[in-house]
C-alpha positions as semicolon CSV with decimal commas, in nm:
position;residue;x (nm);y (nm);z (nm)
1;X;0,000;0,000;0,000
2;X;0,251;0,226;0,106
3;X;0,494;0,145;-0,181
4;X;0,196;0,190;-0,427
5;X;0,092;0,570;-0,262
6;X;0,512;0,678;-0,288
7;X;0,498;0,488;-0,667
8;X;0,154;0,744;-0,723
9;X;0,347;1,069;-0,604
10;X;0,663;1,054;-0,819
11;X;0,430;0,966;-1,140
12;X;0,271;1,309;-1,028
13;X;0,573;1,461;-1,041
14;X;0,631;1,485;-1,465
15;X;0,231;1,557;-1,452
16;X;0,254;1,845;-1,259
17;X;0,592;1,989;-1,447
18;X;0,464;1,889;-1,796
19;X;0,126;2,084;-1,698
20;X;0,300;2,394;-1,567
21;X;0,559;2,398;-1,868
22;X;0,259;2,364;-2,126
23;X;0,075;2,631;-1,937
24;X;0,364;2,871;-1,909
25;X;0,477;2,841;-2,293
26;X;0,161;2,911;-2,357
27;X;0,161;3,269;-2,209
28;X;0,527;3,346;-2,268
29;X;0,675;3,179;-2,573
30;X;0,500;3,396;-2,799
31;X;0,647;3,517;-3,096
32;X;0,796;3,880;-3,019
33;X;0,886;4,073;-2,717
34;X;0,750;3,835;-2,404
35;X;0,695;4,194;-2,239
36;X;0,361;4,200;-2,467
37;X;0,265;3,890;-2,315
38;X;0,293;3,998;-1,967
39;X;0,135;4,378;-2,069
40;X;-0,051;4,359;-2,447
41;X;0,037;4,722;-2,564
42;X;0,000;4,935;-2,306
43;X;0,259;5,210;-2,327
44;X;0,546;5,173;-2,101
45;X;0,863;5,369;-2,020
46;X;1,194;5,223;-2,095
47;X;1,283;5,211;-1,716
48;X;0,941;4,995;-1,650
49;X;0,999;4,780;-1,897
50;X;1,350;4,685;-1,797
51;X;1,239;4,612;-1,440
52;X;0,959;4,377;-1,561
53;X;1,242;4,215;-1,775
54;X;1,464;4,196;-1,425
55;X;1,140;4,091;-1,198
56;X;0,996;3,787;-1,423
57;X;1,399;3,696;-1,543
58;X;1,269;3,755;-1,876
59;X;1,581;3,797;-2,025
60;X;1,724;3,459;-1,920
61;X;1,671;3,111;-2,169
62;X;1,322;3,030;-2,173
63;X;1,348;2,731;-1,951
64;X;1,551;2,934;-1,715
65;X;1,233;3,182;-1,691
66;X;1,017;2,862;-1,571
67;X;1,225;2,689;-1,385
68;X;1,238;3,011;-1,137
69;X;0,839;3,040;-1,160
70;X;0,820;2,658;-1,043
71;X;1,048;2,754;-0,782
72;X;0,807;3,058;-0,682
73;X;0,539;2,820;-0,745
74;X;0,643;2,539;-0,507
75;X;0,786;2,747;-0,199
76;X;0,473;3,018;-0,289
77;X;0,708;3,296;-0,256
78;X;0,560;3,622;-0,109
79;X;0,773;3,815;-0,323
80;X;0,605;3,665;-0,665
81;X;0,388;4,000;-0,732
82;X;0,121;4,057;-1,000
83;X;0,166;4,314;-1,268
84;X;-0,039;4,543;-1,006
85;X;0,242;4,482;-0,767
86;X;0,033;4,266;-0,516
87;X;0,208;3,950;-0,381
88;X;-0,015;3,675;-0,606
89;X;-0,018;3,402;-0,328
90;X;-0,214;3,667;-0,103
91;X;-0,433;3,693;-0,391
92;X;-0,471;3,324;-0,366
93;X;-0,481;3,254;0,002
94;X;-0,790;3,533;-0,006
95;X;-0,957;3,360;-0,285
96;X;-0,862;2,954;-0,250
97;X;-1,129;2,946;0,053
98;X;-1,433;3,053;-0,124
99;X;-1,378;2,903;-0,427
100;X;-1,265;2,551;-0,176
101;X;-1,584;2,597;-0,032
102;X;-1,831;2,612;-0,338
103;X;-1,709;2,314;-0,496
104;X;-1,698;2,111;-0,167
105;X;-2,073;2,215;-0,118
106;X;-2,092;2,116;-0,505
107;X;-1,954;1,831;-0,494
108;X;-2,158;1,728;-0,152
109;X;-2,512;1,758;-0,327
110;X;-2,350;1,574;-0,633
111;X;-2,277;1,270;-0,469
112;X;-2,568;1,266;-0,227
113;X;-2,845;1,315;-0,494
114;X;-2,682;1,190;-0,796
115;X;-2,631;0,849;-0,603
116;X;-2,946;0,819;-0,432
117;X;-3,126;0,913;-0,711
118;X;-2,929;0,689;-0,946
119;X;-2,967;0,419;-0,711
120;X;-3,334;0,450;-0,705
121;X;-3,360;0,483;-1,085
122;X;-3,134;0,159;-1,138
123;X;-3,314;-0,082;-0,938
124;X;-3,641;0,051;-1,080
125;X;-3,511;0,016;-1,415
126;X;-3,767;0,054;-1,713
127;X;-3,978;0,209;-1,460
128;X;-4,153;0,530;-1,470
129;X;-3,897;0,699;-1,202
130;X;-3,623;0,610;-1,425
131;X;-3,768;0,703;-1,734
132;X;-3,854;1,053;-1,546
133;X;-3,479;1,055;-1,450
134;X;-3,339;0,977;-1,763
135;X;-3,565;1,272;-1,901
136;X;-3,451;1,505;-1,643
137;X;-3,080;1,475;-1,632
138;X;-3,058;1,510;-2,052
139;X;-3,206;1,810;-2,001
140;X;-2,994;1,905;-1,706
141;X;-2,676;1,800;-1,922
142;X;-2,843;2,008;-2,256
143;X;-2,915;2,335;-2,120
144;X;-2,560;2,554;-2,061
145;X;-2,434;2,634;-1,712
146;X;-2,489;2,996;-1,762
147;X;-2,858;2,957;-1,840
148;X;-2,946;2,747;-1,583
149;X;-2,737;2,997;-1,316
150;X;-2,935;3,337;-1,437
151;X;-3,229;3,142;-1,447
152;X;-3,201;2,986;-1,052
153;X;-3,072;3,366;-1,002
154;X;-3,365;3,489;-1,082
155;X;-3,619;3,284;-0,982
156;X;-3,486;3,178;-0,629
157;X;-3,259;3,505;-0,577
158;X;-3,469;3,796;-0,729
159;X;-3,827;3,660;-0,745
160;X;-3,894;3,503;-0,425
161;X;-3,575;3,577;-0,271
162;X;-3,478;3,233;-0,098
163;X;-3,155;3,272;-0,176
164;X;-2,950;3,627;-0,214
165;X;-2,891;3,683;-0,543
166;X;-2,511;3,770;-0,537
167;X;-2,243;3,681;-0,299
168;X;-1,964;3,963;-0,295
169;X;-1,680;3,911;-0,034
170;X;-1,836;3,867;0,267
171;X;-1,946;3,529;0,180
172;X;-2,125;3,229;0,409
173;X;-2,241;2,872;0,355
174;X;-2,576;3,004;0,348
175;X;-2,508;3,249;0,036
176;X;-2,317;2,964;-0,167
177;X;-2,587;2,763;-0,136
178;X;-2,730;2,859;-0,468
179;X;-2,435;2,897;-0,628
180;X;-2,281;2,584;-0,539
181;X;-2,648;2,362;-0,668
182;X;-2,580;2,558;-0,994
183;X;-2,243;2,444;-1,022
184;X;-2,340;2,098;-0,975
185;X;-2,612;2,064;-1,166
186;X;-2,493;1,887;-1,429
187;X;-2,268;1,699;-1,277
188;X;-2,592;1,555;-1,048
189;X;-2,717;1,491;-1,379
190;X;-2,417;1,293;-1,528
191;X;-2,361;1,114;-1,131
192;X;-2,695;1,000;-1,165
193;X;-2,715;0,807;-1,529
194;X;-2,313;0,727;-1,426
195;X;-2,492;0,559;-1,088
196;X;-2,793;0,423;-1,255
197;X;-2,618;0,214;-1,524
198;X;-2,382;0,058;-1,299
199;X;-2,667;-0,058;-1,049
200;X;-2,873;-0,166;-1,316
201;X;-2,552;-0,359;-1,521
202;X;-2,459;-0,520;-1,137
203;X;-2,776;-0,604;-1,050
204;X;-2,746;-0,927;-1,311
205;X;-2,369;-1,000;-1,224
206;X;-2,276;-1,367;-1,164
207;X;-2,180;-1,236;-0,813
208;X;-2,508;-1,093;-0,735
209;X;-2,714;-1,432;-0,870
210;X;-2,479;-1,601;-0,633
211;X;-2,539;-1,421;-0,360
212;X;-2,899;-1,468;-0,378
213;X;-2,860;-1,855;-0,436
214;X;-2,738;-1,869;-0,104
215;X;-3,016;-1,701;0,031
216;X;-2,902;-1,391;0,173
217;X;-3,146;-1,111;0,200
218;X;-3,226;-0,906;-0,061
219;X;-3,139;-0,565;0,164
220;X;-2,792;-0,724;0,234
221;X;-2,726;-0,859;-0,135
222;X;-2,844;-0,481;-0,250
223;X;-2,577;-0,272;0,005
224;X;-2,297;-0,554;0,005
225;X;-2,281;-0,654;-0,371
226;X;-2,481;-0,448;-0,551
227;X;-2,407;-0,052;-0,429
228;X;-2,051;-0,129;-0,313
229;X;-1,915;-0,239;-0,666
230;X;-2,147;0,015;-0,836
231;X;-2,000;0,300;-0,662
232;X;-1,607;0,230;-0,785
233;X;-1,675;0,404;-1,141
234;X;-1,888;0,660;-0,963
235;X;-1,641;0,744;-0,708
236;X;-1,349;0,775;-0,986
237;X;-1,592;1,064;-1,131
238;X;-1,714;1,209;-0,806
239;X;-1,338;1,226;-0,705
240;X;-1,212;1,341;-0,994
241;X;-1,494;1,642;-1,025
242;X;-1,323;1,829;-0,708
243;X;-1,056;1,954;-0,887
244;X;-1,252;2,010;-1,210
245;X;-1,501;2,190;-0,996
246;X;-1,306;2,461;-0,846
247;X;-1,144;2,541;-1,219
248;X;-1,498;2,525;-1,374
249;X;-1,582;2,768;-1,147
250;X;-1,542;3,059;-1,355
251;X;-1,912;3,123;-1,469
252;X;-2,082;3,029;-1,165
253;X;-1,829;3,287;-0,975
254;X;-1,887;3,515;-1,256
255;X;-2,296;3,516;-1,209
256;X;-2,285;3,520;-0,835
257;X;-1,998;3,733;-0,788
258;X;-1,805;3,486;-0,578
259;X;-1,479;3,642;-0,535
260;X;-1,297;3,333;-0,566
261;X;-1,039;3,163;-0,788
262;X;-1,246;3,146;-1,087
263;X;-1,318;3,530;-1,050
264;X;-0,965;3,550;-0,999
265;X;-0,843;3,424;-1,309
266;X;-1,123;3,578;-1,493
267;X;-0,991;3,942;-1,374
268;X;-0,626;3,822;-1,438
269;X;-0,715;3,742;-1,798
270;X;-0,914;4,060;-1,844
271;X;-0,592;4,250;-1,717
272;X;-0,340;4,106;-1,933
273;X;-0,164;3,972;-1,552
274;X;0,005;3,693;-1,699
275;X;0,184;3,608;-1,343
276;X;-0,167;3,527;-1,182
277;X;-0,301;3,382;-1,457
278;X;-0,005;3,127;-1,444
279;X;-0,008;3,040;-1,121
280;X;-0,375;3,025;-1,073
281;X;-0,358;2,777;-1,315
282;X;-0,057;2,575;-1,161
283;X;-0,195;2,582;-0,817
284;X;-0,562;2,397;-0,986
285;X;-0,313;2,184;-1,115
286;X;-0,160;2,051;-0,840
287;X;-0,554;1,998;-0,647
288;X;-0,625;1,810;-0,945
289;X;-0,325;1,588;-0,943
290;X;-0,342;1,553;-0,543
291;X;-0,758;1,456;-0,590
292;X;-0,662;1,187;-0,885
293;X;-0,451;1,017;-0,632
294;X;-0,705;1,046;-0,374
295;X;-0,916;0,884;-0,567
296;X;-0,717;0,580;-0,651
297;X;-0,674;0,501;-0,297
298;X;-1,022;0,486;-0,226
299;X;-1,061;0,214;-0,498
300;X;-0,970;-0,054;-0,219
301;X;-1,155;0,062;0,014
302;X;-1,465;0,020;-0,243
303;X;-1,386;-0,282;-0,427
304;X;-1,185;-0,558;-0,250
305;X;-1,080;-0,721;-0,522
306;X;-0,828;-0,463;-0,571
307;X;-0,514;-0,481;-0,434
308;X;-0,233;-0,227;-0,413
309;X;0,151;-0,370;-0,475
């Protein structure tokens, strides 16, 4: 077990540095002056435009230029500033929370009613509650984020006001409520056909015939064999959606105006700040990697007939 979690964490090692190189390229290996990247054409003095060269070592080899942002990146030096001149891991540290928060709350209703609902739907199979389902969750996974958020908004925040409309920064659990069901809407909707499938597939395994040949009760063939082997694909996706979550964040932050890391990165893009634009991206990358592995380690706890060597 051990030897396979240490094996996991160096394979997330090239992950993490081919990510970060791709992402970094991407914004400063442009053709021309790599000042234009950090500051599109605004109009800058000579003596300001040396001392962003000096700051972001942008006259060193390219790989030289990276290699000191990974290093800023991995110790989350205070002294890595923004183009406004504002450290960018206080930028984080303020917004990380938030944006933690909303996707935790996301992902909470995403596993509760995606499974129980999926559950429901897959032993009732060919019923009418899983042909309602079915219905429901195509259209959940048809209609765009961003119309389903202005709509809720609206309704629920403006109309009957059971929810406040917008966030802002003094946020609670209360106010990301709404926010955080829009979020995972349709990832309810894709947990639930994910859940229902994999009941209804298990629910004729050799495993599960066996099990009732010996005359166990149905309750305890339904929890033990059924559900428990189910749940391994669903928990790969569940798992897998924190990470994806907080970076898909963007437009729900955007709607509500959650000043979080999707916000973050959507002000950082507007401003040209390629430095938090970066590193908002590297430090997403490294909750993604960190969840992945997560996940894998929770496939033994789910399915026994996995073992780790």
């Amino acid at each position: 077990m051990w030897w396979y979690v240490a094996k996991r964490l160096l394979q997330t090692i090239p992950v993490f540095l081919g990510a970060t190189l791709i992402i970094y390229a991407l914004v400063f290996l442009r053709p021309g002056d790599p000042i234009n990247s950090l500051i599109g054409n605004k109009p800058i003095s000579d003596e300001v435009r040396q001392a962003i060269r000096d700051q972001y070592h942008l006259n060193d080899f390219f790989l030289v230029q990276w290699l000191y942002f990974l290093k800023d990146v991995l110790t989350f030096n205070p002294d890595f500033v923004g183009l406004d001149g504002q450290p960018v891991f206080e930028k984080i540290r303020n917004a990380l929370p938030v944006t933690a928060t909303l996707a935790l709350m996301a992902l909470a209703m995403d596993a509760v009613i995606g499974i129980v609902v999926g559950t429901i739907a897959g032993l009732r199979r060919n019923g009418w509650f899983d042909s309602v389902t079915l219905v429901i969750s195509l259209i959940l996974l048809s209609v765009p984020i961003f119309v389903v958020g202005f709509v809720l908004q609206f309704l629920f925040g403006v109309k009957f006001g059971f929810f406040p409309p917008t966030v802002g920064g003094d946020w609670t659990i209360s106010k990301l409520l709404l926010p955080a069901f829009v979020l995972a809407i349709a990832n309810i909707a894709t947990t639930t056909r994910l859940t229902r499938t994999s009941v209804a597939n298990n629910l004729t395994a050799d495993h599960v015939r066996t099990a009732r040949a010996k005359g166990l009760p149905e309750g305890a063939v339904i929890r033990n064999h059924v559900l428990r082997n189910s749940l391994v694909p669903v928990v790969t996706y569940i798992g897998i959606n924190l990470g994806s979550l907080m970076a898909g964040a963007i437009i729900t932050e955007g709607i509500f105006n959650v000043q979080g890391i999707g916000n973050l990165a959507f002000q950082a893009v507007n401003r040209g700040d390629a430095p938090v634009t970066v590193t908002v991206v590297a430090v997403m990358v490294m909750i993604y990697v960190f969840m992945s592995l997560i996940v894998d380690l929770l496939y033994a706890v789910l399915d026994p007939r996995i073992r780790y060597v």
